[in-house]
N, C-alpha and C positions, 0 to 999 in steps of 0.2 A: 504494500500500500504506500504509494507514492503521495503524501500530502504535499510535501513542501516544494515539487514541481508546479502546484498550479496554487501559488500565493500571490500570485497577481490579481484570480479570477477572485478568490476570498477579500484580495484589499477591495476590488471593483464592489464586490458584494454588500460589503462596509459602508461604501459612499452613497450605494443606492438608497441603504437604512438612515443614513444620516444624513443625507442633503434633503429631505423634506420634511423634518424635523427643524432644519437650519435653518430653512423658508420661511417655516411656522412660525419659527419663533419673530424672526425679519418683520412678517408681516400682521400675525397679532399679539406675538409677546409671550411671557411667558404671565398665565395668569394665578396672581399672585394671592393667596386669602389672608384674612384678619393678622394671622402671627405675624407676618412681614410688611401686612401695611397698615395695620389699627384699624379698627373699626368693632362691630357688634355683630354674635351669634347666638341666635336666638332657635332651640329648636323646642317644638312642642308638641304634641299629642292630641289628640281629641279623641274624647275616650265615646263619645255620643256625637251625633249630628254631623252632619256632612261637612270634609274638611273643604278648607274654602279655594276655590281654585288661584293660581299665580297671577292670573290678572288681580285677583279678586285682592291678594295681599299686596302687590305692587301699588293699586290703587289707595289701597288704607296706610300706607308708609307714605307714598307722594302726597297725601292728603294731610299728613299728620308732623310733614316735615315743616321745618318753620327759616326763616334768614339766619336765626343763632345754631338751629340743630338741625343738620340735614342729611335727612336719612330716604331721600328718593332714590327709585331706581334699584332698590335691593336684589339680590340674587336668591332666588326662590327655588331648592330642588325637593322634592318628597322623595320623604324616607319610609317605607313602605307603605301598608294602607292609608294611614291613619294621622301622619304623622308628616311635618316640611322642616324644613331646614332653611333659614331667614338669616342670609348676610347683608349688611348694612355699613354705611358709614358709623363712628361712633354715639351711645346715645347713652342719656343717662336713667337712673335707676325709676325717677317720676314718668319720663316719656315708656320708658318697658311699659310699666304696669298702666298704665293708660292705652297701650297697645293691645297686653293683653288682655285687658279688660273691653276691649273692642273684639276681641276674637270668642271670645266665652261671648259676648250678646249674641253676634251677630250667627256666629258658625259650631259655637261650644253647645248647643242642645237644650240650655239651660243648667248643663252642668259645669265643673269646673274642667278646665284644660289641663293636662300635665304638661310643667316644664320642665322639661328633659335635662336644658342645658340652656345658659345665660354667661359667656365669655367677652369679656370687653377688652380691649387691648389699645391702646394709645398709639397714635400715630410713630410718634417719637420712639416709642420703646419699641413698634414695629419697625422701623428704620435699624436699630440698631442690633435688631435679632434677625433681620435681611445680612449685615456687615457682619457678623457672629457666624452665621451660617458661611458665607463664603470664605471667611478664613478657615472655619471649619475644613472644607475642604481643602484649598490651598494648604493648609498644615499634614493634611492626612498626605497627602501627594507627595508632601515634601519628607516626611516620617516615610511614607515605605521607601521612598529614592533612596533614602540614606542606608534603610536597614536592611536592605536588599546587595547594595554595593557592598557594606560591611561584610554580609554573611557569603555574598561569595568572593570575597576579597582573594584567596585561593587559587582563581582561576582567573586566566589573561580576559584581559578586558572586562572586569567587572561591575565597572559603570554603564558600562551597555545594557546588561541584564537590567539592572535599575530602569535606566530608562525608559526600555523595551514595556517592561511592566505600567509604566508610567502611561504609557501611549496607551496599552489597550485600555486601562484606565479610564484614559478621557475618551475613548470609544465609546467604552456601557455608561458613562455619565454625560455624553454627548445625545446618547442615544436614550436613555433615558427622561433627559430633560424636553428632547426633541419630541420624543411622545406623548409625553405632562402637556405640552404645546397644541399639539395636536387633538388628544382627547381632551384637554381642557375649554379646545375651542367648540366642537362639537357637544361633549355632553355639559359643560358648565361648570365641570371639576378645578378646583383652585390648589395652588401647591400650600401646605399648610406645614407645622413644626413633624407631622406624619409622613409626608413627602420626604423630609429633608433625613427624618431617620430612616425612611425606606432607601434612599439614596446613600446612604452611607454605610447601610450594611451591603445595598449593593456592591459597593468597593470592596469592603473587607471579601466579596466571596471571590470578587474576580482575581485579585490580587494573591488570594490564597490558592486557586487553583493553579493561576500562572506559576508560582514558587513550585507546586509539585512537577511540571513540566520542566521550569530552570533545574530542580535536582538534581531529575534523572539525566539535566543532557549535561552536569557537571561530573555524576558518574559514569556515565559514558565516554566523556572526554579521556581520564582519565584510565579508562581499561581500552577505546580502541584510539591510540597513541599514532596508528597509521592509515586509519582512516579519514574521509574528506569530512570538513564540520558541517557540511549539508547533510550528511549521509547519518552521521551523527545527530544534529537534529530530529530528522526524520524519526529515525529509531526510535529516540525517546520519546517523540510526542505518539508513535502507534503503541509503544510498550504503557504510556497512562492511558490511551486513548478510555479504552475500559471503563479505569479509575473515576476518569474524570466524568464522564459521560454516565454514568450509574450513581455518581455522589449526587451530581444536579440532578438528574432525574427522579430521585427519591424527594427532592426540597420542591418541585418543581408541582409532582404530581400532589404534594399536601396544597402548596398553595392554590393549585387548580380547585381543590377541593372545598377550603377557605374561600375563595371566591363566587364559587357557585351556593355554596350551603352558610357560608359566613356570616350574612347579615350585611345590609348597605350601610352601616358605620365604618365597616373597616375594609370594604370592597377598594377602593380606592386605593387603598394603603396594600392590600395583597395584589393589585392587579399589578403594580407600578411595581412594585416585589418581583412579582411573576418576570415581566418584562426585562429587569434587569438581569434578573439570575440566568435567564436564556441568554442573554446579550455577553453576559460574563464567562460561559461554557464556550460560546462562540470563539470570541475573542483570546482567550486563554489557551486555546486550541489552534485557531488560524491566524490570527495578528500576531501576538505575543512570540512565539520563535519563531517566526520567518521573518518578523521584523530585526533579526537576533541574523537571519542569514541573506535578508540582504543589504545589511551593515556591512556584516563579514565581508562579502564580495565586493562590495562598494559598489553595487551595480548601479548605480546614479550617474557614472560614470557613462555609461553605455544607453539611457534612456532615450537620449536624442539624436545618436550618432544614424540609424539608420534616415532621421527626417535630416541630417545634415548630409549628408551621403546623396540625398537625393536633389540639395539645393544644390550641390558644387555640379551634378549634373544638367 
């Protein structure tokens, strides 16, 4: 099994996942919820009477917004039967209960409503857990760079391997974010402090798998001494191949299952899971060492020579 002959078709592969995701983002952003920009979540229940449809809460929010507190325009998604989910600019604790006290008349049956959840987050402190978050990563990236070069410090070239890892990295959280963009735009989903944890375990998986494939092709270096590092490569990524592909596919098939049987609170947070962890098997498998062999060969070198070859013609 020849993987590492067609690592071109696998980078091609890569870019097709990722440039319209890159689009997404270009052209409506990445949408962002309450933890990173302030505002109010307001989720609730109706335990009787018909729950009230999105125009219908859209309309009682634009209604009830004022010049000092404005809370129009809300994002309105139901969470199962019974039950919406109400983002908002921020509001305070008089305008809630006056809200839902508009909700129990009008839509609550005459009984009381459950509130599920009531989250308010300040502009300001949403700014600064946006800047938290992105260090966050930027720190994680820069922590495996190091402790990757360290532990295979051993073997020639060991900043590569770092690197190498680094790259698929920003692959599954390329690709990641690219789909948050995407479904965010179509179903209304916002990246929230659950996002950012799903995105981060993302990393710890990709990063982890990659390490088992750098391993094996550090023990292999060292036992085939006269053999080509392509061929090396290769070997070791069909000897994890297995590994790797039976670890993710046990994580893979729970959160298939979480998603379907989970419940719409945390669907969101398993799908973007789901997404990532496939993206990290990927990557770990076809980006990560061949990005490893065509450094080695410095084939960058030779990218353009056949289109130069054709101009001196």
């Amino acid at each position: 099994m020849n993987i590492i002959k067609y690592r071109y078709i696998y980078f091609g592969i890569s870019l097709l996942v990722i440039i319209p995701g890159i689009i997404a983002l270009i052209l409506w952003g990445l949408p962002m919820g309450i933890d990173f920009t302030g505002g109010s979540l307001l989720e609730v229940q109706f335990v009787s009477g018909q729950p009230p449809t999105i125009a219908d809460v859209s309309a009682l929010y634009n209604g009830m917004s004022t010049s000092e507190v404005d809370i129009s325009n809300p994002v309105v998604q139901p969470v199962g039967a019974d039950s919406l989910s109400i983002r908002s600019k921020e509001m305070n604790d008089t305008l809630k209960s006056q809200i839902v006290a508009v909700l129990k008349d009008r839509f609550g049956g005459g009984q009381d409503i459950i509130i599920m959840n009531f989250t308010q987050v300040s502009a300001v402190i949403g700014q600064e857990i946006a800047i938290r978050a992105t260090g966050a990563v930027a720190l994680a990236a820069l922590a495996i760079l190091l402790y990757i070069t360290y532990a295979f410090r051993g073997v020639q070239h060991a900043f590569r391997y770092g690197t190498a890892a680094i790259i698929a990295m920003l692959h599954d959280v390329l690709v990641v974010v690219g789909m948050e963009a995407i479904i965010g735009h179509f179903l209304g989903w916002q990246a929230d402090s659950l996002f950012l944890t799903a995105l981060l375990t993302v990393i710890g998986f990709s990063v982890h798998d990659t390490i088992v494939v750098f391993d094996r092709i550090r023990e292999n270096t060292n036992i085939y001494r006269r053999v080509g590092y392509e061929t090396i490569v290769n070997h070791s990524i069909v000897q994890t191949l297995d590994r790797s592909i039976n670890t993710q596919l046990t994580v893979m098939i729970t959160l298939l299952a979480l998603a379907l049987f989970g419940g719409a609170s945390i669907r969101h947070f398993v799908i973007i899971l789901l997404i990532g962890v496939f993206s990290g098997t990927y990557s770990s498998i076809f980006n990560a060492s061949p990005i490893l062999v065509v450094w080695e060969n410095k084939e960058w070198r030779t990218w353009f020579r056949r289109k130069q070859a054709t101009e001196k013609i």
